[in-house]
MMTF fields as JSON, N, C-alpha, C and O atoms, coordinates in Angstrom:
{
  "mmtfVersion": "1.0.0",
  "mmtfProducer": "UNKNOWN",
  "numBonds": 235,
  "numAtoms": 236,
  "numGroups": 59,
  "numChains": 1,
  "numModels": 1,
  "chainsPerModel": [1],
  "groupsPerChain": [59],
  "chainIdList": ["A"],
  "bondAtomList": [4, 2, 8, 6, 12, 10, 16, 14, 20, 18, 24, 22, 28, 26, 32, 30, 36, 34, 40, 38, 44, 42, 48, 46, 52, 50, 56, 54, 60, 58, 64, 62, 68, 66, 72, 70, 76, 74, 80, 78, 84, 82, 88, 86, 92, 90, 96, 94, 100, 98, 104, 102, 108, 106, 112, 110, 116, 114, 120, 118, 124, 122, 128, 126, 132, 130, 136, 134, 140, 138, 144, 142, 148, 146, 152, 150, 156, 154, 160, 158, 164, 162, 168, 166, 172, 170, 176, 174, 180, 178, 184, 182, 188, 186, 192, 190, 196, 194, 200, 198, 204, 202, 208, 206, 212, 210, 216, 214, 220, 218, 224, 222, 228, 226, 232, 230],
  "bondOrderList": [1, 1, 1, 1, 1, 1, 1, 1, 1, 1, 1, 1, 1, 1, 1, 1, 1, 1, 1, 1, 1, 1, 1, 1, 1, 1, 1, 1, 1, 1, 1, 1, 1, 1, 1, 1, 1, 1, 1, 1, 1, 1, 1, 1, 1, 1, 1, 1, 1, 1, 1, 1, 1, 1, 1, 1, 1, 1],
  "groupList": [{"groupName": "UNK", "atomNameList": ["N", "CA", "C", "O"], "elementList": ["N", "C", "C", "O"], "formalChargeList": [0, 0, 0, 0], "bondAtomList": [1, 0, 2, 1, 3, 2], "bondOrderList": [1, 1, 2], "singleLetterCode": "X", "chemCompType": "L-PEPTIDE LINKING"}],
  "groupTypeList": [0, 0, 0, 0, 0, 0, 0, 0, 0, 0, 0, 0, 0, 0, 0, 0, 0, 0, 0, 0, 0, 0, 0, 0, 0, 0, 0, 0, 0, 0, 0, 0, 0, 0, 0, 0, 0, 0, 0, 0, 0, 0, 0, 0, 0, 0, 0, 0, 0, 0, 0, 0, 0, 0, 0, 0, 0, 0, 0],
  "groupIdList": [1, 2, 3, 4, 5, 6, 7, 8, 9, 10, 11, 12, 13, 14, 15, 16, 17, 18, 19, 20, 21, 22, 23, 24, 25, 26, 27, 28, 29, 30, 31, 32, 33, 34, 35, 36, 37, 38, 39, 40, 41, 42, 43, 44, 45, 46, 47, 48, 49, 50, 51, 52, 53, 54, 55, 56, 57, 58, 59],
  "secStructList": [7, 7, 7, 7, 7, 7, 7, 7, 1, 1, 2, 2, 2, 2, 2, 2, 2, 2, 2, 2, 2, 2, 2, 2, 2, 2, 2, 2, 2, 2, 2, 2, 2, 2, 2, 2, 2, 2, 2, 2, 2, 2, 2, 2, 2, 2, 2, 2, 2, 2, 2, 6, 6, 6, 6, 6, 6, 7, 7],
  "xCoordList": [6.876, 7.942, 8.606, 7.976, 9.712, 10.453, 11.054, 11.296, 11.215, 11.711, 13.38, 13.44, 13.929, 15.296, 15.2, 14.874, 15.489, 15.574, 16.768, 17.78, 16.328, 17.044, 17.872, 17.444, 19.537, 20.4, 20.523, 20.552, 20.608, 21.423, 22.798, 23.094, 23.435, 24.747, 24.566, 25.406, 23.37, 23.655, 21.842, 20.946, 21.647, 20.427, 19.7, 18.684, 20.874, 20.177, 19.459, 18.429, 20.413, 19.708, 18.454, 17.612, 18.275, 17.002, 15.93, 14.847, 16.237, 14.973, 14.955, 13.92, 15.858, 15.636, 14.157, 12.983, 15.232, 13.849, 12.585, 11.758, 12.573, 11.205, 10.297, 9.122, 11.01, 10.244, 9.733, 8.643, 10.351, 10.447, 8.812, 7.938, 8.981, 7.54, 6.217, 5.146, 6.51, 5.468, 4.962, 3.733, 5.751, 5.201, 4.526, 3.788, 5.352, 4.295, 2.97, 2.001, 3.084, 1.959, 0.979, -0.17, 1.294, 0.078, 0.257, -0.836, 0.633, 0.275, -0.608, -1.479, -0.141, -1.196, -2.277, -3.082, -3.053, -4.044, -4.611, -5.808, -3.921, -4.568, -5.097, -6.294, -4.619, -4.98, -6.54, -7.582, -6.062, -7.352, -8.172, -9.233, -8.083, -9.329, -9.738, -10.932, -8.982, -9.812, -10.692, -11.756, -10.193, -11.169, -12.067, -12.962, -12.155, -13.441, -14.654, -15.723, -13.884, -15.01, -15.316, -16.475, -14.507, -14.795, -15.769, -16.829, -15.862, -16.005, -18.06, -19.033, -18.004, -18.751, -19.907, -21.021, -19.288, -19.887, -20.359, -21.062, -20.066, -20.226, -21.39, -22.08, -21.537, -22.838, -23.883, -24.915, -23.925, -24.802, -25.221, -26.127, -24.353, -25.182, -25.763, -26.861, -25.008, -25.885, -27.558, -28.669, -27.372, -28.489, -29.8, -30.797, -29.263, -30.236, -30.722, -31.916, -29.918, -30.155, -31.659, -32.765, -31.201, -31.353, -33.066, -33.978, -33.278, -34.442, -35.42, -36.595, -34.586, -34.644, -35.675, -36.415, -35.303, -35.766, -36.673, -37.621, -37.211, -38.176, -39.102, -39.975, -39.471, -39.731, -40.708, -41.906, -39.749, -40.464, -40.915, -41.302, -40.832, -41.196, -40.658, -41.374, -39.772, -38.001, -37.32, -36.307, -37.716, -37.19, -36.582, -36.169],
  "yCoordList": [15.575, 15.291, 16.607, 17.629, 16.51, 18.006, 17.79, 16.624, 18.637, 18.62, 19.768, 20.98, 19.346, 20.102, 20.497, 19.708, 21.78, 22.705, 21.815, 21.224, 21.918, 21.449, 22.411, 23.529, 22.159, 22.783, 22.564, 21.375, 23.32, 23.378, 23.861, 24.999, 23.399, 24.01, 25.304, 26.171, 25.177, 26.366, 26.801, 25.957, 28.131, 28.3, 27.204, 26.533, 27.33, 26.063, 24.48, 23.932, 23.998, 22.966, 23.361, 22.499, 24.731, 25.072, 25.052, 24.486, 25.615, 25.844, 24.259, 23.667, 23.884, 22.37, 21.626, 21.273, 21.734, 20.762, 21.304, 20.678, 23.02, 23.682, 23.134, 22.767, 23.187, 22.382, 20.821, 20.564, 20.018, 18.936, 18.835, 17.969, 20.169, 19.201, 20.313, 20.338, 21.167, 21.818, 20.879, 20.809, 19.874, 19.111, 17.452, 16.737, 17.383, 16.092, 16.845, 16.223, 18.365, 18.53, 18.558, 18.314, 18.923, 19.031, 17.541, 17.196, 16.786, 15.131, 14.521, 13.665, 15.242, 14.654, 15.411, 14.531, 16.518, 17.233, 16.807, 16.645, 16.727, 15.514, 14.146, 13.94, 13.518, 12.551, 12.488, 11.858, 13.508, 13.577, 13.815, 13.233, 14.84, 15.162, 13.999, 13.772, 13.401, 11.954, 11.171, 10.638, 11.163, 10.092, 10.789, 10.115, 12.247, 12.694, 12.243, 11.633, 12.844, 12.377, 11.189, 10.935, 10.093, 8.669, 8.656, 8.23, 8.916, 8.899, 9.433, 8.679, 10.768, 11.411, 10.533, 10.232, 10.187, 9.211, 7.772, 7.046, 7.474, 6.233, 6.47, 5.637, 7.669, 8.416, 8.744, 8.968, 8.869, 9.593, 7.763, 7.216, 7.101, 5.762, 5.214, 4.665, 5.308, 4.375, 5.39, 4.888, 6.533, 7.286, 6.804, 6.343, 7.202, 6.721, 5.51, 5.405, 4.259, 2.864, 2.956, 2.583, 3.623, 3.765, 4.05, 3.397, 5.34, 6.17, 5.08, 4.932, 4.104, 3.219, 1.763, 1.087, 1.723, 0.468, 1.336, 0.849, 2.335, 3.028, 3.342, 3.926, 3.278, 3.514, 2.254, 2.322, 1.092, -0.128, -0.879, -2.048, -0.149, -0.686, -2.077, -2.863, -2.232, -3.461, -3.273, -3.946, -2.389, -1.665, -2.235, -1.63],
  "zCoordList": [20.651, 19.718, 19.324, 19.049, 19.321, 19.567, 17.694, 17.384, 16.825, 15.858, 15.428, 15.631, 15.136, 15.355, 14.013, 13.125, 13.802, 12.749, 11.458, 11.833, 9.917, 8.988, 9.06, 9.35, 8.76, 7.979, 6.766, 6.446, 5.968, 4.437, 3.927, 4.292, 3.375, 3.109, 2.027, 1.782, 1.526, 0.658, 0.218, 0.248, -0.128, -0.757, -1.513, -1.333, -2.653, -3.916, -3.217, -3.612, -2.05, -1.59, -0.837, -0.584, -0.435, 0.612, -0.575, -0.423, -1.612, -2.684, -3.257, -3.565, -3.311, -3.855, -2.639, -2.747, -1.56, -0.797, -0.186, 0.478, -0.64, -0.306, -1.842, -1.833, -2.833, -4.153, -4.148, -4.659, -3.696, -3.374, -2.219, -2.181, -1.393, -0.268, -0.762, -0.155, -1.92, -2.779, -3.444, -3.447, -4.208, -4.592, -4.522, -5.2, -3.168, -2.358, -1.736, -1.299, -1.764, -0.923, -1.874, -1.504, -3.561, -4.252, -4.51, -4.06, -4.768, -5.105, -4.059, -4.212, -2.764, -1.658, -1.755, -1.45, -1.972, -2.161, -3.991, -4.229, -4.701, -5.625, -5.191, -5.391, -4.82, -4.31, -3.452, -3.629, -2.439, -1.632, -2.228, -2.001, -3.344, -4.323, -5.177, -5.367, -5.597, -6.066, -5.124, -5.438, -4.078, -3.2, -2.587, -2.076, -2.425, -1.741, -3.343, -3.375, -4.37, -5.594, -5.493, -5.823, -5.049, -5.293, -4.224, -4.685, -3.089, -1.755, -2.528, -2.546, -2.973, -3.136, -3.943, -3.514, -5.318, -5.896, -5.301, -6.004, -4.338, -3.765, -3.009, -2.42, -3.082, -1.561, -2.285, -1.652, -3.831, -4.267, -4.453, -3.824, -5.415, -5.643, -4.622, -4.721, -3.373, -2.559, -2.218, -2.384, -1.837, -1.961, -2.364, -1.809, -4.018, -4.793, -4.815, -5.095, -4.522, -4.28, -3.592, -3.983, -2.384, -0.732, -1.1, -0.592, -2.243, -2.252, -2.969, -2.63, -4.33, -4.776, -4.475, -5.19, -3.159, -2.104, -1.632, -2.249, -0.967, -0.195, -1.088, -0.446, -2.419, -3.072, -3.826, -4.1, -4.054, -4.551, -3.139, -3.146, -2.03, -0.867, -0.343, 0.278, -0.547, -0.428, 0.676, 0.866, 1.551, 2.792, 3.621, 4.61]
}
């Protein structure tokens, strides 16, 4: 996929849309950081579940 270079008519629009994907990129790196925690937390409960059952011998 070949991508063809943006034009801008002027600075102000270049800083406009270099701001613009600064800040989808931190909304998307927020994001991801929520779900690795969610992700994270989901690993520790099942874990413990996991150690839980091996434990009361429920295996």
């Amino acid at each position: 996929m070949k991508y063809e270079p943006v034009k801008y008519n002027s600075r102000e629009e270049a800083v406009t849309a270099l701001r613009r994907m600064i800040q989808r990129k931190r909304e998307l790196e927020k994001r991801v950081q929520e779900e690795f925690v969610k992700a994270r937390k989901e690993a520790i409960n099942h874990h413990s579940l996991a150690c839980m059952k091996t434990l009361s011998g429920k295996e």
